[in-house]
C-alpha positions in Angstrom: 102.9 87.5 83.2 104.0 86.9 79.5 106.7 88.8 78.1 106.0 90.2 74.3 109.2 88.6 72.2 110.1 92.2 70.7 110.5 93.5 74.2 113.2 90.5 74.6 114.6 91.5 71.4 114.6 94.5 72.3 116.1 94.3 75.5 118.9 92.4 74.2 120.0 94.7 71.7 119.5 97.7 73.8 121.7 96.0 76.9 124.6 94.5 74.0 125.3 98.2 73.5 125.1 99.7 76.5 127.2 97.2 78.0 130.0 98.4 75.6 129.5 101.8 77.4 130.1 100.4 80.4 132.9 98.5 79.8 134.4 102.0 78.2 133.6 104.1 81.8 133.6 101.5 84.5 137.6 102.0 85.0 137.0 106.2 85.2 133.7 105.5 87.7 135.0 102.6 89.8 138.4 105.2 89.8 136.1 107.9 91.6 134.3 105.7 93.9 136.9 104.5 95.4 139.0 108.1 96.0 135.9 109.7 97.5 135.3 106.9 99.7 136.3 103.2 100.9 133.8 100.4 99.6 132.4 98.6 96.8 132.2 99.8 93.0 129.3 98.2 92.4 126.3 96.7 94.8 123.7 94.3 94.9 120.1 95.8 95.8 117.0 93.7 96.7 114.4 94.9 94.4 111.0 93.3 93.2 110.7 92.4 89.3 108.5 89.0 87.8 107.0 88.5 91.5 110.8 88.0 92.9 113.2 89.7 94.9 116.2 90.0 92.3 119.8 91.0 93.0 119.9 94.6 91.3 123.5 96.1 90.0 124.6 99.5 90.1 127.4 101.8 91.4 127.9 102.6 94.7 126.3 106.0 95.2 126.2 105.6 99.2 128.5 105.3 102.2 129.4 101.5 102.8 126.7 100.1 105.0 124.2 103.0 103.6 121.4 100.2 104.0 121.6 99.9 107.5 121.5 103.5 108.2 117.7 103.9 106.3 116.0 102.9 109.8 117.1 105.9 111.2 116.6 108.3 108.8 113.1 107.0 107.9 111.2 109.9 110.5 113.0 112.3 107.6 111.3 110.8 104.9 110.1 113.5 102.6 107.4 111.2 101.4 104.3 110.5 103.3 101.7 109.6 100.8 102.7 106.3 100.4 105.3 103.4 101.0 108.4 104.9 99.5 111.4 106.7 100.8 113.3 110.1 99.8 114.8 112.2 101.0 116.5 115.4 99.5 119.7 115.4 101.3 120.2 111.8 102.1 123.5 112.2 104.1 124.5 108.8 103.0 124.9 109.8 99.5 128.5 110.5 98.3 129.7 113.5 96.4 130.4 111.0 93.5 127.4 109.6 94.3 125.4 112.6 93.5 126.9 113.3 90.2 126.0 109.6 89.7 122.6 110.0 90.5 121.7 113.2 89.1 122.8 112.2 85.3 121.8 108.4 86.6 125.1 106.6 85.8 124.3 105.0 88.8 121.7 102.6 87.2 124.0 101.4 84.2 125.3 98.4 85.5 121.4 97.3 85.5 122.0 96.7 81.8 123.6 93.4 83.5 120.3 92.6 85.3 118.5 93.0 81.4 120.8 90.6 79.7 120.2 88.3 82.6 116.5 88.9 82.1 115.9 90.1 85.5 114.7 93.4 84.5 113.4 95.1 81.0 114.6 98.2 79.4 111.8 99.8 79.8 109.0 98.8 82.9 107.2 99.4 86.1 109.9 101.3 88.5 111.6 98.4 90.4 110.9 99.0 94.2 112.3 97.3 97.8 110.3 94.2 98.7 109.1 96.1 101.7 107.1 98.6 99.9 105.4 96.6 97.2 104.1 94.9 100.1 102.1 98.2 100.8 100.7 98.3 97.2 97.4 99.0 96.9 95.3 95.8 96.0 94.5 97.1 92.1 98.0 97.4 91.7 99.2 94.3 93.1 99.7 93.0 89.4 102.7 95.5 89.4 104.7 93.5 91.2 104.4 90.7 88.7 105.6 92.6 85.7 109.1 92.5 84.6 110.6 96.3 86.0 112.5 98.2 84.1 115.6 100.4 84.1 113.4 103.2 82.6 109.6 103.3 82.4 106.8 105.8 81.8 106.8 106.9 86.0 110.5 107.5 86.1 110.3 110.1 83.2 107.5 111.9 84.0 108.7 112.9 87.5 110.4 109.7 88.8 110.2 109.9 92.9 108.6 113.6 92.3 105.4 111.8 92.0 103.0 111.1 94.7 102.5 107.2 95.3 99.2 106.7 93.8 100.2 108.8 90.5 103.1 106.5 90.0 101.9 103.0 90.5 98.8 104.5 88.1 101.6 105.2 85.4 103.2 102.0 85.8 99.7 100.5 85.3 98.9 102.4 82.4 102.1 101.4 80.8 101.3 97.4 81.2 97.5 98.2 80.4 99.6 99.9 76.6 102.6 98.0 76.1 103.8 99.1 72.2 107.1 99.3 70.9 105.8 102.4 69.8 105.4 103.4 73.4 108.5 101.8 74.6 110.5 103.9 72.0 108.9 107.1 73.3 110.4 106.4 76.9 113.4 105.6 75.9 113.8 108.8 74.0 111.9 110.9 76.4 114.9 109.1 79.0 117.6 110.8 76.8 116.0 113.9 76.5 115.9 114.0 80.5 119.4 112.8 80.9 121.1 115.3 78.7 119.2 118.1 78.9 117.3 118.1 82.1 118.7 115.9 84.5 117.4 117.3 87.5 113.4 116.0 86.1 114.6 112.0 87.0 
């Protein structure tokens, strides 16, 4: 699937600065991590971006070995309209973890994963290689797309939305790919973060 060279640009510039955020906070974060509980900073998650299963960064928000603890928690799942998994009280999230989460500090060592060109600023919601297996067949092409850290289903209710609704923003994003657009999400991502961080 080609790749518009603003988005690139865009990307670039976007992840240049952020990265000096994280450089900044890392210390304070990886700090906190590691009193609440033993384990990584920062983990490597399979998730699906250009067709591939890529190496995702971001802080640890979970109990060390968290992955391996999904199979038994998935008869809890709170969603059953689709492939994906939540759950409200997750006990595998940490109390830094849910700080990290809710203002989604979690995610900023993706900024890596845009500088590597892995993911985009803004983009379909990255998902596990065993859901987008489940996609429906007119939104196979998703998985092709370059995700993003942000995108038009994560601000307009993120894993609030049923299944269908949010593969049918993600399409509608590819299917109007602007910078105009793209500068919308990112604001309306902002907006979210600082003012209604609970809406992610």
């Amino acid at each position: 699937m080609s790749y518009p060279v603003w988005k690139r640009i865009t990307d670039i510039s976007g992840g240049l600065i952020g990265l000096l955020i994280l450089i900044i906070l890392t210390p304070f974060i990886g700090l906190a991590i590691k009193l609440d509980t033993p384990g990584e900073i920062i983990v490597k998650l399979d998730r699906v971006s250009r067709g591939r299963t890529v190496r995702v960064y971001k802080f640890r928000s979970m109990v060390k070995g968290a992955d391996k603890m999904k199979n038994n928690l998935l008869a809890l799942n709170e969603r059953n309209d689709g492939p994906f998994f939540k759950m409200k009280n997750d006990p595998r999230v940490t109390r830094v973890g849910r700080v990290l989460r809710r203002f989604r500090i979690d995610e900023l060592p993706q900024l890596i994963n845009v500088l590597k060109g892995d993911l985009a600023l803004v983009g379909p919601r990255p998902h596990e290689p065993g859901e987008v297996i489940y996609y429906p067949g007119e939104y196979k092409n998703l998985i092709m797309a370059r995700a993003g850290v942000t995108g038009l289903s994560q601000v307009s209710g993120a894993s609030g939305l049923p299944a269908a609704r949010e593969l049918e923003l993600d399409q509608f994003y590819l299917d109007n790919i602007s910078l105009g657009l793209d500068f919308k999400i990112i604001l309306r991502t902002f907006a979210i973060l600082f003012f209604d961080p609970t809406a992610v």
